[in-house]
C-alpha positions as CSV (number, residue, x, y, z in Angstrom):
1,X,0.0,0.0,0.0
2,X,0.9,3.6,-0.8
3,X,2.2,5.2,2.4
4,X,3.4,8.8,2.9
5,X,6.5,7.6,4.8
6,X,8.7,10.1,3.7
7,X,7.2,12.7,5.6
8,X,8.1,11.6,8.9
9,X,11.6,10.7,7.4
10,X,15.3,11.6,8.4
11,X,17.6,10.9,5.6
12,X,21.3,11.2,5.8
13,X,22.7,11.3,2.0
14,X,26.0,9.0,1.5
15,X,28.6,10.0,-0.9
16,X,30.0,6.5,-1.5
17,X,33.7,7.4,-2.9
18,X,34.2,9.1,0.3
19,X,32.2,7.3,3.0
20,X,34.1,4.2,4.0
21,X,36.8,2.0,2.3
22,X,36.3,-1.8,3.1
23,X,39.5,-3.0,0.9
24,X,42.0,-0.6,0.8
25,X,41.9,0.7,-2.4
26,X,41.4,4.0,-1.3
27,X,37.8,4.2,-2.7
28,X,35.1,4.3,-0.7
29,X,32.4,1.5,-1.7
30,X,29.4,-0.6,-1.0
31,X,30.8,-2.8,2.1
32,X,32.1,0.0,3.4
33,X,28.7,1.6,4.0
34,X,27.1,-1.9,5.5
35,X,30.4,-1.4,8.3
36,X,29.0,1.7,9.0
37,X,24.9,0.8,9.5
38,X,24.9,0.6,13.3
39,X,26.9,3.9,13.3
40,X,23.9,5.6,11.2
41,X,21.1,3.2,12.9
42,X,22.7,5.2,16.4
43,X,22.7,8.6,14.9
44,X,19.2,8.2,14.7
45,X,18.2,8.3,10.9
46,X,15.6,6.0,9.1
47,X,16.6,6.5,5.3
48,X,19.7,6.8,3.5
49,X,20.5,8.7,0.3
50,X,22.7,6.9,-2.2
51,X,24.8,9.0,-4.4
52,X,25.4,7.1,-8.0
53,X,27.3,3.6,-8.0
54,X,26.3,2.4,-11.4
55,X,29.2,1.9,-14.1
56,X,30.1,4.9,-15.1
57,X,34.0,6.0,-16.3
58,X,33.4,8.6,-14.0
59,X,33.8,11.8,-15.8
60,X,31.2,13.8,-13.3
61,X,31.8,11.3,-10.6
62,X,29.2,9.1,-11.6
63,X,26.8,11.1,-12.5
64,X,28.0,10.1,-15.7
65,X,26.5,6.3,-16.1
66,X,27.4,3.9,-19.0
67,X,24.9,0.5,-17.5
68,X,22.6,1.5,-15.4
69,X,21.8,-2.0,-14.5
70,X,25.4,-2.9,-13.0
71,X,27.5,-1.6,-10.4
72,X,30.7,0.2,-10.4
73,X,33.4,-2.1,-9.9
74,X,35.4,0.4,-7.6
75,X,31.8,0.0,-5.1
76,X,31.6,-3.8,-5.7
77,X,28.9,-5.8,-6.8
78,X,25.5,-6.2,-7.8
79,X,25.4,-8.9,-4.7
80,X,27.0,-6.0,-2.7
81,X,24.0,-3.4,-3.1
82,X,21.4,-6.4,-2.2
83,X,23.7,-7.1,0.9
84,X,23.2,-3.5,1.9
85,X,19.4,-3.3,1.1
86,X,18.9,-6.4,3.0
87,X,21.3,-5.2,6.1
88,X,19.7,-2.2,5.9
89,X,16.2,-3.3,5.9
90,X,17.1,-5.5,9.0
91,X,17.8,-2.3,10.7
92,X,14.4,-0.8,9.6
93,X,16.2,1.7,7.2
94,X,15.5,2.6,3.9
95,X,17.0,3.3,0.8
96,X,16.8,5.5,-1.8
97,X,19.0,5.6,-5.1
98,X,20.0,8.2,-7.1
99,X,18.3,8.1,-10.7
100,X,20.5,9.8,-13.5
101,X,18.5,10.5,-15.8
102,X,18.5,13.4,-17.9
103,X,21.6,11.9,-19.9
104,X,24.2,9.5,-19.9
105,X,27.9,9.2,-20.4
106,X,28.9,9.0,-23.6
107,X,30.3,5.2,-23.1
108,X,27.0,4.0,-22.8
109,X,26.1,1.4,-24.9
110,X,23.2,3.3,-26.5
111,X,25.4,6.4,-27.3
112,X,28.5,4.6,-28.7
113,X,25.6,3.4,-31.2
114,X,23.7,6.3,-31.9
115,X,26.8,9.2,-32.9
116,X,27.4,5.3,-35.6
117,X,24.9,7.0,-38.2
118,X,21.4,9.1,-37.9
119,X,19.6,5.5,-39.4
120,X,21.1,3.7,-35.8
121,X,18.3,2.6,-34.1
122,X,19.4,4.1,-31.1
123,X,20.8,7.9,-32.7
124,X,16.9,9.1,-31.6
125,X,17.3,8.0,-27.7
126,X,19.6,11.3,-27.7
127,X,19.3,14.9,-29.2
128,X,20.9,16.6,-32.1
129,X,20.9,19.3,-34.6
130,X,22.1,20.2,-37.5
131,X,23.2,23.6,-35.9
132,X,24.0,24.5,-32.8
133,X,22.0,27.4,-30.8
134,X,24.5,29.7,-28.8
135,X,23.7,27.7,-25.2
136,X,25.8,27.3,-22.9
137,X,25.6,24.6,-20.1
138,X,25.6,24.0,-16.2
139,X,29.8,23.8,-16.0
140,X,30.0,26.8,-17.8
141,X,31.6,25.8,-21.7
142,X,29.2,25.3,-24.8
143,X,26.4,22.9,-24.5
144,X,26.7,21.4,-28.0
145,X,29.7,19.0,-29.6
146,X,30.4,18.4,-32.8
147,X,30.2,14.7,-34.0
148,X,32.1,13.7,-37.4
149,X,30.6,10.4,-38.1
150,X,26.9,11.9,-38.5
151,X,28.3,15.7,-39.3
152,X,25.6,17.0,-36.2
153,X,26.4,18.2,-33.3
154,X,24.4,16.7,-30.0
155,X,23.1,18.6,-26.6
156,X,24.6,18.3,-23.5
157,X,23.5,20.6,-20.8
158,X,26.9,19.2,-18.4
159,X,30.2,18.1,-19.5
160,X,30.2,16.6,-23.1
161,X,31.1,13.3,-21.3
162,X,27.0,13.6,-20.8
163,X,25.0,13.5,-23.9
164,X,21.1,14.6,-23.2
165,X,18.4,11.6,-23.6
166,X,15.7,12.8,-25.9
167,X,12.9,11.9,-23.6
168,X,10.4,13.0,-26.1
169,X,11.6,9.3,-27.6
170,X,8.8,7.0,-26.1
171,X,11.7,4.5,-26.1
172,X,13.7,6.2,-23.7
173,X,10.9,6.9,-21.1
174,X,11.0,3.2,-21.5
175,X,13.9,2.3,-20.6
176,X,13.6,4.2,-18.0
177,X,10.7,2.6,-16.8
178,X,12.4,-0.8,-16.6
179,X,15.6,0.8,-14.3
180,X,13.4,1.8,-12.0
181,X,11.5,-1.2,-12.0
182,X,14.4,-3.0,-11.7
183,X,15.5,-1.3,-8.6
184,X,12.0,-1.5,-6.8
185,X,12.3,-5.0,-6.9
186,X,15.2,-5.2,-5.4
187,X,13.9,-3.7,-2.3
188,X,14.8,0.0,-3.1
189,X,12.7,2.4,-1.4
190,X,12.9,5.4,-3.8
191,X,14.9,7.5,-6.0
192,X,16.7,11.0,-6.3
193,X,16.0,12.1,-9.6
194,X,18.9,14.1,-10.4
195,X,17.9,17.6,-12.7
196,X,14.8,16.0,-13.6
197,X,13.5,18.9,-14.6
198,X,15.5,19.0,-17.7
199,X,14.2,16.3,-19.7
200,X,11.5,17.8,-21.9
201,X,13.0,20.0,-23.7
202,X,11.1,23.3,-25.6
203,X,11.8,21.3,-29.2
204,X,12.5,25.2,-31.1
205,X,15.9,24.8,-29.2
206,X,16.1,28.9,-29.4
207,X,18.7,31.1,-28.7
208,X,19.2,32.9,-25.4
209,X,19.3,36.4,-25.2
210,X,22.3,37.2,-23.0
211,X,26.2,35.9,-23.0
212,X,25.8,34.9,-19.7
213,X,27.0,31.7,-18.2
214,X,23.7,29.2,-18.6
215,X,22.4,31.5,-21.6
216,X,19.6,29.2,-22.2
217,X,18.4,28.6,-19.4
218,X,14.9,29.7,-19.7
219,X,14.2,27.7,-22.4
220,X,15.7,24.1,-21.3
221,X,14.5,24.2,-17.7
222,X,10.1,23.0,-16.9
223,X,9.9,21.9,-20.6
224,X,6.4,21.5,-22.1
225,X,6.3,17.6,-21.7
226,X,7.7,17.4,-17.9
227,X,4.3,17.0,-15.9
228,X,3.3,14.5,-18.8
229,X,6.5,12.5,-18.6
230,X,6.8,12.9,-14.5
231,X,2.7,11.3,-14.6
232,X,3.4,8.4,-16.9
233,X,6.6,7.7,-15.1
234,X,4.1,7.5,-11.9
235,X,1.3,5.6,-13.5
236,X,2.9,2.8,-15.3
237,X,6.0,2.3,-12.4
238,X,6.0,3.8,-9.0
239,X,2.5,3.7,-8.0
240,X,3.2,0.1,-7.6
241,X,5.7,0.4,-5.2
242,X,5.5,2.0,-1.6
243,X,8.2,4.9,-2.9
244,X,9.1,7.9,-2.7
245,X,11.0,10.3,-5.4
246,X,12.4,13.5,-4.3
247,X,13.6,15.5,-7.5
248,X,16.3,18.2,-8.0
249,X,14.6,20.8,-9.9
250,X,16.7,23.8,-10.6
251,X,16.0,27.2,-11.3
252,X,11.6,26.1,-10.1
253,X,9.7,28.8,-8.2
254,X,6.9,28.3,-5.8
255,X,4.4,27.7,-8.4
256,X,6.0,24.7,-10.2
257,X,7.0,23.0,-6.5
258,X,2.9,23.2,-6.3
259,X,2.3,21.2,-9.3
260,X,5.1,18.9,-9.2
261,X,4.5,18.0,-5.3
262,X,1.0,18.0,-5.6
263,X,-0.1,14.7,-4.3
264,X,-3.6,14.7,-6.5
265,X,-1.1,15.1,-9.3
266,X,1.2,11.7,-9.0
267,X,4.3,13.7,-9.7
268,X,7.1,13.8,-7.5
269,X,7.1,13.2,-3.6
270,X,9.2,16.3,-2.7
271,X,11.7,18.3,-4.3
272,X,15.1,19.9,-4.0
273,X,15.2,23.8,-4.5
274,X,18.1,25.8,-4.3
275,X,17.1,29.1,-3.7
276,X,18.3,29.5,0.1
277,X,21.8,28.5,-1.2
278,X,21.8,31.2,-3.2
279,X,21.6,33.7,-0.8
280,X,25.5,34.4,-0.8
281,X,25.9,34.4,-4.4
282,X,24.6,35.9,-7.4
283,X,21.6,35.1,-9.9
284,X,21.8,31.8,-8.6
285,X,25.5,31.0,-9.2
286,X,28.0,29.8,-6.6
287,X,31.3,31.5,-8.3
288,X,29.6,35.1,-8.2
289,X,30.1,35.8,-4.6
290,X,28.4,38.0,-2.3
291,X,27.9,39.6,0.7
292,X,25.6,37.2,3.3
293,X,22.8,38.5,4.8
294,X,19.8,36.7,7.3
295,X,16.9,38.5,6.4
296,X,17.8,37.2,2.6
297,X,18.0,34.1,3.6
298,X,14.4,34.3,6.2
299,X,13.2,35.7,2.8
300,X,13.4,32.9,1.3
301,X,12.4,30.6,3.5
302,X,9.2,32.3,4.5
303,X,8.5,32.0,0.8
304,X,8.2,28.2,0.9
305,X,7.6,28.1,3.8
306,X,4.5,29.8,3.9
307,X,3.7,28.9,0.4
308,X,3.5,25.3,1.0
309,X,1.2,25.5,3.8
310,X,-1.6,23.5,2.6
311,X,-0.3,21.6,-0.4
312,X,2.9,20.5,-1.6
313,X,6.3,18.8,0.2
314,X,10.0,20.1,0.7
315,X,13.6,19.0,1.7
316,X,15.5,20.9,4.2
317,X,18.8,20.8,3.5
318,X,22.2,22.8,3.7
319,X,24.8,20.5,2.8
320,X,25.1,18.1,0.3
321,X,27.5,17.0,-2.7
322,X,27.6,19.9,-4.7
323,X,27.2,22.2,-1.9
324,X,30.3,23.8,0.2
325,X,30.6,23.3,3.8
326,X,28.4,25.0,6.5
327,X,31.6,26.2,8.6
328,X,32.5,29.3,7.7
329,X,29.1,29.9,5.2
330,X,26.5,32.2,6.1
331,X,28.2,35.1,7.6
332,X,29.4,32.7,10.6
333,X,33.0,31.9,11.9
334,X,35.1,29.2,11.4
335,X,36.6,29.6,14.6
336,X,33.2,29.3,16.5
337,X,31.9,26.2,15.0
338,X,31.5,24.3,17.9
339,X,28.4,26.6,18.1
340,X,27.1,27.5,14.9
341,X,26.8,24.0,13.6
342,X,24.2,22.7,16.2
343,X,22.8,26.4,15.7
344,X,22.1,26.0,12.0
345,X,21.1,22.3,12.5
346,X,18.5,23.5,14.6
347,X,17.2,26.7,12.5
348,X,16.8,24.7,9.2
349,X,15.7,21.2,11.2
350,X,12.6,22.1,12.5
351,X,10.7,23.8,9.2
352,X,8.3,21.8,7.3
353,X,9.6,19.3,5.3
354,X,12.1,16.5,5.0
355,X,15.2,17.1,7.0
356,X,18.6,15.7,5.0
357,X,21.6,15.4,6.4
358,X,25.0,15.0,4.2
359,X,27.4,12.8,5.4
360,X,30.1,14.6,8.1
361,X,27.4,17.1,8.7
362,X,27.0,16.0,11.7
363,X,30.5,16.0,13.3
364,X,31.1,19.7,11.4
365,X,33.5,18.7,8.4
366,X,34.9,21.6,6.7
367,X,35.7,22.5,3.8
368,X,38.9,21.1,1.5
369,X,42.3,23.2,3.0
370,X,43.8,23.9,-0.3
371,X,46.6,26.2,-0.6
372,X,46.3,26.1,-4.5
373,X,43.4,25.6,-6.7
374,X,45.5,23.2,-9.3
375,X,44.5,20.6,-6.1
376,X,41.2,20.8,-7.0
377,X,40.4,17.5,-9.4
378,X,36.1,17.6,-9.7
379,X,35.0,18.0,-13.4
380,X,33.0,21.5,-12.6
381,X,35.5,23.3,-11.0
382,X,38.2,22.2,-13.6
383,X,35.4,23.5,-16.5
384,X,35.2,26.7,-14.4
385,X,38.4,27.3,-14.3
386,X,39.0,27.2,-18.0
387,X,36.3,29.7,-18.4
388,X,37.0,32.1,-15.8
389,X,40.4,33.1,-16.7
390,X,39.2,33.9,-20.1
391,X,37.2,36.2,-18.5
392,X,38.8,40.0,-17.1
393,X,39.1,38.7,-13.6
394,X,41.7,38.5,-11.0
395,X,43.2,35.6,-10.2
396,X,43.1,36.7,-6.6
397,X,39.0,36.5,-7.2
398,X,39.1,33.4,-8.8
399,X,40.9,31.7,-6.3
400,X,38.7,32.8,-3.7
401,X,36.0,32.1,-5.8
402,X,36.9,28.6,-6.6
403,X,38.2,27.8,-3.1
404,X,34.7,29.0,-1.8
405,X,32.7,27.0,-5.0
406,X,34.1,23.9,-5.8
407,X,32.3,20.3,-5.3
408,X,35.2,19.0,-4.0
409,X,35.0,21.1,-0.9
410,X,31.8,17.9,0.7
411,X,33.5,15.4,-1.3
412,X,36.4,14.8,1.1
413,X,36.6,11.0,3.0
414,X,34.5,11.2,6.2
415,X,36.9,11.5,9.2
416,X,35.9,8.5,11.3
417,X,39.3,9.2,13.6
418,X,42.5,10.7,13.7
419,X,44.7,8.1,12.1
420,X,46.8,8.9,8.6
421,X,43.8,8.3,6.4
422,X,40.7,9.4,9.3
423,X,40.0,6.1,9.5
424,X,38.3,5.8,5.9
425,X,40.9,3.8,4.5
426,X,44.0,2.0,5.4
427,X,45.5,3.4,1.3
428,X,45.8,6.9,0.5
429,X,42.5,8.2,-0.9
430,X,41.0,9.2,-4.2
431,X,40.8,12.3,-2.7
432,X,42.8,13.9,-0.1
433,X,42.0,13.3,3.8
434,X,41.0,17.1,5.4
435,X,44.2,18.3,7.6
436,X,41.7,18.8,10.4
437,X,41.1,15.2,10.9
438,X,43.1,14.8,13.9
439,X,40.9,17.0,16.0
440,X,37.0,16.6,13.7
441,X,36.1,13.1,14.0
442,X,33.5,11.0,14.7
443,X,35.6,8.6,17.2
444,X,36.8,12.0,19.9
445,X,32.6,13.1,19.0
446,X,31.0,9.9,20.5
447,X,33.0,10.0,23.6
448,X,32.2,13.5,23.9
449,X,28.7,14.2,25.3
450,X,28.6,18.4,24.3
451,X,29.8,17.8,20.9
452,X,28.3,18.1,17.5
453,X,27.8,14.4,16.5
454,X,25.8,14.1,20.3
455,X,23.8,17.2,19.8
456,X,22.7,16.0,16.4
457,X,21.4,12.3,17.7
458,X,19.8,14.6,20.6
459,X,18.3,16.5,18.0
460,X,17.0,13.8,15.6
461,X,15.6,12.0,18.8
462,X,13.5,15.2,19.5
463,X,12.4,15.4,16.1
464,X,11.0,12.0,16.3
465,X,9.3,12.4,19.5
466,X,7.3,15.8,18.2
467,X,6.5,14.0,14.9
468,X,3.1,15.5,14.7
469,X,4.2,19.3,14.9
470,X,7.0,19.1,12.3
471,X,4.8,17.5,10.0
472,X,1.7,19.9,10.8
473,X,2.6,22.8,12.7
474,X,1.8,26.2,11.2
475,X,5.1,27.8,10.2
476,X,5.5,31.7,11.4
477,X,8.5,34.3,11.3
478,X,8.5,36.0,14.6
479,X,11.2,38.5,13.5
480,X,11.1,38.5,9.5
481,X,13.1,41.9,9.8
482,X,15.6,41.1,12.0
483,X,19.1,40.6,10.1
484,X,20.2,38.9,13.8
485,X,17.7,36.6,14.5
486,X,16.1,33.7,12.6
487,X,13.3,32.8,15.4
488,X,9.9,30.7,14.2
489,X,6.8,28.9,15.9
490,X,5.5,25.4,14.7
491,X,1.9,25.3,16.1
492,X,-1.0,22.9,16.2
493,X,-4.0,24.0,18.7
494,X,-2.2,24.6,22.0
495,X,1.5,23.0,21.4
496,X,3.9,24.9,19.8
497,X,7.8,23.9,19.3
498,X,9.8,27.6,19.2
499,X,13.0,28.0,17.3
500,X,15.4,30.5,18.5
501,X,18.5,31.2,17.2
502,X,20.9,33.9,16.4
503,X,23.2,34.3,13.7
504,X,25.5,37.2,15.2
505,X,29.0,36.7,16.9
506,X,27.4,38.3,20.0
507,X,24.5,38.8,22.3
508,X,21.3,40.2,20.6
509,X,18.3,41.2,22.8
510,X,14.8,40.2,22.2
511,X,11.4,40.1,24.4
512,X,9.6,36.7,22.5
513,X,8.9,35.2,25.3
514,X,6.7,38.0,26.4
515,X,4.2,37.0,24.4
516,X,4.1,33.0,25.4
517,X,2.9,33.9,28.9
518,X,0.3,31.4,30.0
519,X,2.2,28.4,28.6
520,X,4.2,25.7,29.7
521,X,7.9,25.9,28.9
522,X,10.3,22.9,28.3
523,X,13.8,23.5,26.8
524,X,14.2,20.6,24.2
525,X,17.7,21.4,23.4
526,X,20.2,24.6,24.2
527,X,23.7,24.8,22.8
528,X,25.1,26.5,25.1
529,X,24.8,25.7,29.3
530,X,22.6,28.5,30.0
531,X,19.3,30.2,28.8
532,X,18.2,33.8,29.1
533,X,14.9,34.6,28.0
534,X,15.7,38.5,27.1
535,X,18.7,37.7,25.0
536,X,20.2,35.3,22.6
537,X,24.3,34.3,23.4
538,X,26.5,34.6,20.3
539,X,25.2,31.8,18.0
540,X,22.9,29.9,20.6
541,X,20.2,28.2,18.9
542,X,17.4,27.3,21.9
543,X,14.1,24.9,20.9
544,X,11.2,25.1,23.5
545,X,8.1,23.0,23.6
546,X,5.1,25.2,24.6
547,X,1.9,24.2,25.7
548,X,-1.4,25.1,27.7
């Protein structure tokens, strides 16, 4: 039967090159993760978030897949990933998988075909033109190549590793069809569906209108077909299945989130939207920064927030594979992260939706220490480096820029202790172990009971226990002005859970509580030792249950 599980869900996403390394290769992979299941059972999660493990050469670090029905060898085996769904179902955890696809890599079996000759059977599964339009794609370099054999040139909205799938191709959305089929019979519980709102495309293929980076985006993002293709997708596949799909959508406002949430619909479960990480940046792109500022960010929030009071779903999220560390973003300091990662834990936890939680979250992993960006290996930031020094800027601003930007920054191996390699692997890994290691780790965290790792499995157990009011409270902004102060109510009847927290390097008075008189108080979780109620200490973050 057709549950709405996911919206009592805690999902903690996995990056599997960097989780944990179970043979010394220096690659994170699928045994490794089963080592780890009681760790993540303990934390306190119920679902875990599976970045891509198919084969793939690994141009975009697997986002790039050439079978979708096999696994990477550097992961293991297909008899690895039912290991882990069946430990992990013993555990009462879920799983859901990443589903890639908008396009492939260009070694899958159906591309090396179709670039063979336009009469390949396969040449339709992808897209191509004659001419190219003057687009430009996600990493920043031109979004169509050039392929002899056929004299066309084919669409690629990512690296040209990536070829687009033509979903208006009823073969495709086929094929599709039987990999997630596939995978629900396996026992998987859902899917990420990576920039699924891509794959209709606006068939004029027009040109943009500016020379900026992502020039065409306004005609290649919500195409015409996407509701029709997300439905059929739903009817013929996963309304058979008690699962969930939560989509990355890119560049969506309130209005599409509505349709393609809406549950009459049979669309997507939740999505991903980016907007608050776009706060300190600009027009939506992470190498154009700026200048942080809270009532930006409450801005946003409120938006969805309030807009998806009645209908629709959301994932809260800060942190996750493409997104730079927490410590140090938003305005706060590095140096005082022993607060300001419980405090932005608990200002983005408690809103309505899906909390996720990327892996080393929740011991406060920071970002990569670089002293040059030629360390920097992840396909993006490579493609954006190429670009940007063609382009009349400093190299002092692109380091800072890149350094601040790049994908690589969440991608390092989780720091499980303070040994050479952090405990990930016994082999140097793929990518370099954070020099920080030696004092962030989740082996000095469990043994501490006031650090991060302790306040997040106090925090997930509090979540749990006040199920109903995350899932149904009515959201409100007490302070929607304040550039200090990110404080909120979730209410039902009587009960309310209040979220205060303060984003400033010092004490900020407020009178909030003034207005709560009557109720019951009970402090659910403080991150500092004591508890004012006139002012706020320098990135405290207090949760109070309230009640009459």
């Amino acid at each position: 039967m057709k549950t709405n599980w996911f919206k009592d869900a805690i999902i903690y996403q996995i990056y599997p090159q960097s989780f944990m390394d179970s043979n010394d290769d220096g690659i994170g992979d699928l045994k490794g993760i089963v080592s780890r299941l009681d760790y993540l059972k303990d934390l306190g999660i119920n679902c875990i978030w599976l970045s891509p493990i198919y084969k793939s050469p690994m141009a975009d670090n697997g986002y790039d897949i050439s079978d979708y029905l096999d696994i990477n060898p550097i992961y293991g085996k297909m008899d690895d990933l039912k290991l882990l769904i069946e430990e992990m179902h013993k555990r009462n955890l879920r799983l859901i998988m990443d589903l890639v696809v908008n396009h492939t890599s260009d070694e899958h079996e159906w591309f090396k075909a179709a670039k063979t000759s336009k009469d390949n059977p396969y040449h339709d599964y992808y897209i191509w033109r004659d001419k190219p339009n003057n687009w430009t794609g996600f990493f920043g370099d031109k979004a169509w190549t050039y392929n002899p054999e056929t004299n066309e040139y084919y669409l690629h909205l990512f690296n040209k590793a990536q070829p687009d799938l033509n979903w208006e191709n009823e073969k495709v959305r086929e094929e599709v069809k039987k990999i997630c089929k596939y995978y629900l019979d396996l026992g998987v519980d859902g899917f990420r569906c990576d920039v699924i709102n891509l794959i209709s495309k606006d068939q004029n293929f027009k040109n943009g209108h500016n020379k900026l980076i992502l020039v065409g985006k306004k005609y290649f993002i919500n195409g015409p077909r996407l509701h029709e293709y997300l439905q059929e997708l739903n009817k013929d596949v996963l309304s058979n299945y008690d699962c969930m799909t939560v989509g990355e959508t890119v560049f969506t406002n309130l209005e599409d989130i509505k349709l393609l949430t809406d549950e009459s619909r049979n669309e997507l479960s939740m999505v991903f939207n980016f907007d608050h990480t776009s706060v300190d940046n600009y027009l939506g792109v992470k190498w154009l920064m700026r200048r942080f500022k809270l009532k930006r960010l409450k801005k946003v929030l409120d938006h969805y927030q309030y807009g998806l009071k009645d209908s629709g779903w959301y994932s809260i999220f800060y942190e996750n594979h493409d997104q730079r560390r927490s410590v140090g973003r938003f305005n706060l300091k590095e140096s005082k992260a022993f607060y300001t990662t419980k405090m932005l834990a608990t200002a983005f936890y408690f809103l309505k939706g899906t909390p996720y939680i990327y892996q080393g979250e929740e011991i406060g992993m920071t970002n990569l220490d670089v002293e040059s960006i030629d360390e920097f290996i992840d396909v993006e930031t490579v493609d954006v480096i190429k670009v940007m020094k063609k382009l009349p800027l400093t190299m002092s601003y692109i380091e800072k820029s890149i350094k601040n930007g790049s994908r690589d920054n969440a991608r390092t191996p989780m720091q499980w202790d303070d040994s050479t390699y952090a405990g990930f692997s016994n082999h140097e890994p793929w990518l370099r172990v954070n020099h920080n290691k030696d004092v962030i780790n989740v082996k000095n965290q469990l043994k501490d009971q006031s650090s991060t790792l302790n306040y997040f499995k106090k925090l997930i157990k509090i979540y749990k226990e006040y199920q109903i009011l995350n899932r149904e409270g009515v959201y409100k902004d007490l302070l929607p002005k304040s550039n200090s102060l990110f404080c909120y109510e979730r209410r039902c009847g009587n009960e309310l859970l209040l979220v205060l927290t303060n984003f400033k390097d010092h004490k900020v008075k407020h009178k909030l509580l003034n207005k709560y008189q009557g109720f019951k108080q009970k402090i659910l979780l403080n991150n500092y030792d004591n508890f004012d109620n006139s002012y706020l200490e320098p990135y405290q973050a207090i949760l109070i249950y309230l009640s009459k």
